[in-house]
C-alpha positions in Angstrom: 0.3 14.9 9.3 3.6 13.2 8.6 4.9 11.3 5.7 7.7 10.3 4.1 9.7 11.0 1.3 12.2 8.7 -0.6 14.6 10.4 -2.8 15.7 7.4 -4.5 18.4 9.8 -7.0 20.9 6.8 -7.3 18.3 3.8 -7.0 17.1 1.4 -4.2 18.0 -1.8 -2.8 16.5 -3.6 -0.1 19.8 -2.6 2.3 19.9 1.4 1.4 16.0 1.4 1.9 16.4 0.1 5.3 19.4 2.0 6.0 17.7 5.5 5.0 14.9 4.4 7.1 16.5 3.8 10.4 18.8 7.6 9.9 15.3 8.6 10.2 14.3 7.9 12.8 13.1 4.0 12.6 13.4 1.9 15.6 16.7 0.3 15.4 16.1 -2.7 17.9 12.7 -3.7 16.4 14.5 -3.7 12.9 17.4 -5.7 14.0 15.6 -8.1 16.1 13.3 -8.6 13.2 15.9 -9.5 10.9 17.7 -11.3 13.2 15.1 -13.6 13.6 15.2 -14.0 10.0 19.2 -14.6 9.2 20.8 -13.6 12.0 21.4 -10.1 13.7 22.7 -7.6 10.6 25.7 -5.6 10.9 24.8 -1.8 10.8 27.3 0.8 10.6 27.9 3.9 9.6 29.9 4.7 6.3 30.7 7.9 3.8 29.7 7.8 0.3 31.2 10.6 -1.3 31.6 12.6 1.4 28.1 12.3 3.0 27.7 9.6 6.2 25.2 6.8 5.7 24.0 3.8 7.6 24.7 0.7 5.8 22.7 -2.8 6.4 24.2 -6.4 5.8 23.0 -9.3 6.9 25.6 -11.7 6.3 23.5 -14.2 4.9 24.3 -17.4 3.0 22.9 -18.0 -0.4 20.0 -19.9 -1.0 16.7 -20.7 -3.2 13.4 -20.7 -1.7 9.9 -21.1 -3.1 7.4 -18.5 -2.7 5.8 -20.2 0.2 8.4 -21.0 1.8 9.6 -17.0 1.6 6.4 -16.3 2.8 6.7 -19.1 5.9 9.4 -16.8 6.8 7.9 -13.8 6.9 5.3 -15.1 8.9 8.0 -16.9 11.4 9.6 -13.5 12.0 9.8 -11.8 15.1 8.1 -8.3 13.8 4.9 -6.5 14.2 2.0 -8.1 12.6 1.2 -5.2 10.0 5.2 -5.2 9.2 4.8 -9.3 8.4 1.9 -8.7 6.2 3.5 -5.8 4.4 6.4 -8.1 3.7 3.8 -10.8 2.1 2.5 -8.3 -0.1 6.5 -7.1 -0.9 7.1 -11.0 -2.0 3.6 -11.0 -3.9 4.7 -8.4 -5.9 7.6 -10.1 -6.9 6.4 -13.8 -7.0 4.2 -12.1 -9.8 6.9 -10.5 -11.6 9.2 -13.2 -11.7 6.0 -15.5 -13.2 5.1 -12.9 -15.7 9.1 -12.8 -16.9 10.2 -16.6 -16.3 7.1 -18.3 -16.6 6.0 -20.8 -13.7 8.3 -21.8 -11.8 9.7 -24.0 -8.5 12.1 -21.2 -7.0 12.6 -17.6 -6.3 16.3 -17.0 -8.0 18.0 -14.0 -6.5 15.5 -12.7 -4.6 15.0 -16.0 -2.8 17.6 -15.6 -1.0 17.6 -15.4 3.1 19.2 -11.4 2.9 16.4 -10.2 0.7 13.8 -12.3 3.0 15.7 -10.3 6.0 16.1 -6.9 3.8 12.1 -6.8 2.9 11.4 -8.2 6.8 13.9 -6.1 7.9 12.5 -2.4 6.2 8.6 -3.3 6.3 9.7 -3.0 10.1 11.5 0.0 10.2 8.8 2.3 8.2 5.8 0.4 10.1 7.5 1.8 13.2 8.0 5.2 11.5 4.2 5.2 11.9 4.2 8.2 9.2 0.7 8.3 7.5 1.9 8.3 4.0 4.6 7.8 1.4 5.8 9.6 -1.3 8.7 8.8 -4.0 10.6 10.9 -6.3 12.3 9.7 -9.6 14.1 6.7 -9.4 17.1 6.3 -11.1 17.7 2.8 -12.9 20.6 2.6 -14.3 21.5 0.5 -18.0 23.3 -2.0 -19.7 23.7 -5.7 -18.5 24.5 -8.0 -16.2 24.5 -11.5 -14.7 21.6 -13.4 -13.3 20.3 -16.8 -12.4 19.1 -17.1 -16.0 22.0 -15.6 -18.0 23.0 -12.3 -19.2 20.1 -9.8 -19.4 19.2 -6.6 -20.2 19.0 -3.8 -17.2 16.7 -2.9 -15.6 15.6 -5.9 -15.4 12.7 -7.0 -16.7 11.4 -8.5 -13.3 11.9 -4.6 -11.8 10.3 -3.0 -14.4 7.3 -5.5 -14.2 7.1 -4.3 -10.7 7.1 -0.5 -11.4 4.5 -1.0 -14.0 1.6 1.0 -12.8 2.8 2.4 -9.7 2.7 5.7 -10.8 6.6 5.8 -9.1 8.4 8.3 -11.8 11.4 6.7 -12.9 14.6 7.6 -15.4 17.2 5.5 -16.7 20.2 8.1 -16.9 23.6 7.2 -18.2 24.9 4.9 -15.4 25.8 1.4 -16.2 25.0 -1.1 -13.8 21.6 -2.5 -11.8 20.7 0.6 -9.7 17.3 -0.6 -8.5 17.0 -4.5 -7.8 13.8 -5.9 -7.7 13.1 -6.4 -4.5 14.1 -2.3 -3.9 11.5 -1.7 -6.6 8.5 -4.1 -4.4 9.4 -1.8 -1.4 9.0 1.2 -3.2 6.0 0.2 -4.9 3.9 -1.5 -1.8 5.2 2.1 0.0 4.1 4.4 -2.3 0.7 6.0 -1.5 0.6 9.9 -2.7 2.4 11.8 -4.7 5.2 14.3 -3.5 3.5 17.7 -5.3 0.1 16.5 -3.7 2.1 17.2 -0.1 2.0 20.9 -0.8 4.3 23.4 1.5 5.5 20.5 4.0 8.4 21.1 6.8 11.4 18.8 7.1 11.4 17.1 10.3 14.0 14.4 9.6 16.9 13.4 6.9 18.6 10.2 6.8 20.3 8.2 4.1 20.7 4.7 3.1 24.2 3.1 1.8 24.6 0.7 -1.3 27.1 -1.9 -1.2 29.3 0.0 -4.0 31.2 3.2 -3.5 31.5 4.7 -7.0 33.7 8.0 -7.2 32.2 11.5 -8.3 28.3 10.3 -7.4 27.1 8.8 -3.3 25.3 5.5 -3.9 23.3 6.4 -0.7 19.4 6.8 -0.9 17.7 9.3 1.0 14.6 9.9 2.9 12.5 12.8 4.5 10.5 12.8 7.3 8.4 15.4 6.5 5.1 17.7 8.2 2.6 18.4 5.5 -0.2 20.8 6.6 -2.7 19.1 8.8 -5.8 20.7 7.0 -4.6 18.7 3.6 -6.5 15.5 2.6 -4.1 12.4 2.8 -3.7 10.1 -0.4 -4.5 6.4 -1.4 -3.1 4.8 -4.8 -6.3 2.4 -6.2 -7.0 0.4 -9.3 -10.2 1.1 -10.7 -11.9 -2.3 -13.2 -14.7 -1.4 -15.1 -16.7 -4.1 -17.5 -19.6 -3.5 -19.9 -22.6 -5.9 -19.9 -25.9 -6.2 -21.7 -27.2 -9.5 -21.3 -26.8 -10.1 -17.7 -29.5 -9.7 -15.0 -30.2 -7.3 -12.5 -30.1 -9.7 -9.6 -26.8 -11.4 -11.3 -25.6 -7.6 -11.0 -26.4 -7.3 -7.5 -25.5 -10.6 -6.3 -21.9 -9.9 -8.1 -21.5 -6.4 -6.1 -22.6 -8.1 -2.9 -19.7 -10.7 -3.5 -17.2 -8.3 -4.3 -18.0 -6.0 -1.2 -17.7 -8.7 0.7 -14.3 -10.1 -0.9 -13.1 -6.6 0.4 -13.5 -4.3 -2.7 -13.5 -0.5 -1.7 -16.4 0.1 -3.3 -18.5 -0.9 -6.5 -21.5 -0.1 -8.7 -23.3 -0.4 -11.8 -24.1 2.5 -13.6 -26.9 2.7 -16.3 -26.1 3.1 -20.2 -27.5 2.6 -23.7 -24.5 0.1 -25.6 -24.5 -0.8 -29.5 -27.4 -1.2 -31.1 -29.6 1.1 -28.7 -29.5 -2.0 -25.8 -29.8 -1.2 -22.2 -26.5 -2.4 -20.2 -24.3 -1.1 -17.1 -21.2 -0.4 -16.4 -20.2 -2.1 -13.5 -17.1 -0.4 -11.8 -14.8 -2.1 -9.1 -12.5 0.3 -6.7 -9.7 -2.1 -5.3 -6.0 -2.2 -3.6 -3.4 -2.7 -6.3 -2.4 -6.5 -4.8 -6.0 -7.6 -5.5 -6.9 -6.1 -9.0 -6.6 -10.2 -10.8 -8.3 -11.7 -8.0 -11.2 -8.8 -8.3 -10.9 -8.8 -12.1 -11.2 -12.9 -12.5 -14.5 -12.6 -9.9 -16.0 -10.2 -11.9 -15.6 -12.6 -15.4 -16.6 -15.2 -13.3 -19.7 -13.6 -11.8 -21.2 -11.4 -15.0 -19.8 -13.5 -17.6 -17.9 -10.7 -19.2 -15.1 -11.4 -22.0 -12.6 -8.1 -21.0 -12.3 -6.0 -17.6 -10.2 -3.0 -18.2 -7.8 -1.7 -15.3 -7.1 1.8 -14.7 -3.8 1.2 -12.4 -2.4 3.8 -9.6 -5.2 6.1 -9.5 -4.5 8.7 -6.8 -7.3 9.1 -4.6 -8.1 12.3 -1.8 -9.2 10.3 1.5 -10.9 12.0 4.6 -10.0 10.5 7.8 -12.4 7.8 9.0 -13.5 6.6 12.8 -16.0 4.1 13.7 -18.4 5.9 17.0 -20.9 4.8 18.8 -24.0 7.0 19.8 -26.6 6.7 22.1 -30.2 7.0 20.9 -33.4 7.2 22.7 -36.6 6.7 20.5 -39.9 5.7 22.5 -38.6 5.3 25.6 -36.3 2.5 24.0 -32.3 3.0 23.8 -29.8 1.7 22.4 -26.0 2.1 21.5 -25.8 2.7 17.8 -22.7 2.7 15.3 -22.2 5.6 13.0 -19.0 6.6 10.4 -17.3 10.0 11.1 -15.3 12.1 8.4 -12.9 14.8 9.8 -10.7 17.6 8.0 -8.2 19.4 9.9 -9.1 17.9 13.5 -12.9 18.6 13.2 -15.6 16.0 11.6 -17.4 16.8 8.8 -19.9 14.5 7.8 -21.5 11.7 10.1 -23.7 8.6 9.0 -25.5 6.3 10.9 -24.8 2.6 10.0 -27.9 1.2 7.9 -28.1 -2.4 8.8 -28.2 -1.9 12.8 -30.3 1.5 12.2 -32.7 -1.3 10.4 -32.7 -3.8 13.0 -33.8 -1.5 16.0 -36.6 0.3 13.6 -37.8 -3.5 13.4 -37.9 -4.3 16.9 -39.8 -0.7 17.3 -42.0 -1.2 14.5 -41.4 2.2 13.2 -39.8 3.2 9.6 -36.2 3.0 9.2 -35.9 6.6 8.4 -36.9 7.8 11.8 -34.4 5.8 13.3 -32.0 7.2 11.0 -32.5 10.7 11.4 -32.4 9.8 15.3 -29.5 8.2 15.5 -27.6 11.1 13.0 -29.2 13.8 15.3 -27.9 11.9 18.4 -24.6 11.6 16.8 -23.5 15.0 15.9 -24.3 16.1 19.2 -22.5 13.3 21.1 -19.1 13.5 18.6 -19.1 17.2 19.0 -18.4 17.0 22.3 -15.5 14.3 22.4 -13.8 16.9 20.2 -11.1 15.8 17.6 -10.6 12.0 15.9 -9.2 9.5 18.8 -5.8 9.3 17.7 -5.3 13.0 18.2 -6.2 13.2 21.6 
């Protein structure tokens, strides 16, 4: 499987990030018309940074200050893939956030309103979507110190709406003795939304494909470039997720209040969640109740969960690094009684060859009901069926 690895040794911007991207390998006309259709069509060159040639990214765009719908109109106006558009929502998510949490509510986006860092997040969701790599990894990113000048004054770098951002991301990070903004915020929403495994978790991996990204500056003695791998990690590896995990202790709330709340959460999109008996203060009987979620939705999941169970406190485990097996949706024919049918079942596979199948419940359900027979024997029909049938198409679909 391929990933990619961002070497982010003298920080990120939205520019470099794109830049590195497209040395790689990205598709260069997909990029550019997407942020053309943002801005204008960027300027993309190549340039040295100390002795090593990079591409560099400008977009040439006028200043201006947007609110975070209208950011988001843009995105969605763009001329780019639809995962690369959504991608770039949750980028601007990420930092709509951060800037509340630091500023407090308010009307506009400041510097990262602006139409070159709609057309710099547009513009690199793009380029790694078309990478079609099946993971990310970042090494330590440098941040740089000191101060400088913003919307709201002198403050304090990094800045506090960056490190908001990296908060929880599990992205290593080190401030080194630089002076001067080496990451800008919306470099650190790219990074974070990218991230999705950590680089040791790879293993032995082979270097397909280098490239490198140029900042705006041109210090002496150190390349502001950022660099990126395209790299071939062993096929037989399990891939990576980063999730949140919420968990909440209750004691005075129902079992059907329980059940109704995981239905509701399931069906909000939550991974996965459960309630798990315990014995609380005082010797009472209560349950755990555990939430697996996407980073982006941890306060909408955590605020339906207080809402739901009544609970006072959900705690948050951010970034949790997660083996997945890869998944495919088949369908199996089944014969039971002289009746068939086309069933659904969920395939795991390692290394090209599956590994666990399961028929799906609710449809198993529905045909043991229109057969009158236990739900079981359907099951165990439809998972016999199944191995036989996926056996013989061989490996998952998109490795064919």
């Amino acid at each position: 499987m391929r990933f990619l690895v961002l070497d982010p040794f003298h920080g990120a911007a939205g520019d470099m990030i794109i830049g590195a991207l497209l040395s790689c390998g990205a598709d260069q006309k997909q990029v550019t018309r997407a942020m053309g259709s943002v801005v204008g069509e960027p300027v993309i060159s190549t340039v040295t940074r100390c002795g090593i040639n990079a591409i560099r990214v400008e977009t040439q765009a006028p200043p201006a200050r947007r609110t975070l719908a209208e950011v988001l109109a843009r995105c969605d106006e763009a001329d780019a893939p639809v995962e690369a558009k959504a991608l770039a929502r949750r980028v601007f998510a990420r930092i709509g956030e951060a800037e509340e949490k630091v500023h407090g509510s308010r009307t506009h986006f400041h510097e990262v309103g602006a139409d070159d860092a709609v057309a710099d997040v547009v513009g690199a969701c793009t380029a790694i979507c078309s990478l079609g790599v099946g993971g990310v990894a970042v090494l330590p990113l440098a941040l740089g110190r000191g101060t400088t000048q913003g919307a709201h004054g002198v403050f304090p770098l990094p800045a506090p709406a960056t490190l908001h951002i990296l908060g929880g991301t599990g992205i290593p990070t080190r401030l080194g003795d630089e002076e001067g903004e080496l990451c800008t915020p919306t470099g650190a929403a790219l990074l974070a939304e990218f991230v999705s495994v950590r680089e040791p978790a790879l293993g032995p991996y082979t270097i397909c494909a280098v490239g490198y990204g140029a900042g705006t500056r041109d210090p002496p003695g150190t390349p502001n470039v950022l660099r990126a791998m395209v790299v071939e990690a062993d096929a037989g590896a399990l891939p990576q997720d980063c999730v949140d995990i919420l968990e909440t202790n209750v004691d005075d709330v129902s079992g059907e209040v329980i059940a109704s709340a995981i239905e509701r959460l399931i069906d909000a999109g939550a991974r996965d969640a459960s309630a798990i008996p315990s014995i609380m203060k005082k010797g009472r009987a209560g349950y755990l109740i555990r939430v697996i979620c996407t980073g982006e939705k941890t306060a909408k999941f955590a605020e339906m969960m207080a809402r739901e169970l009544g609970t006072l406190g959900v705690r948050c485990t951010p970034a949790v690094h997660r083996f997945v097996a890869e998944r495919t949706n088949e369908t199996v024919e089944v014969s039971i009684n002289g009746h068939r049918r086309t069933l659904p079942v969920k395939c795991g596979w390692m290394g090209g060859r599956i590994y666990t199948l399961k028929a799906e419940f609710e449809p198993a359900r529905a045909f043991a009901a229109d057969l009158g027979i236990p739900v079981r024997d359907v099951l165990q029909a439809v998972t016999g069926a199944g191995w036989g049938q996926v056996l013989q198409r061989g490996r998952p679909p998109h490795e064919k």
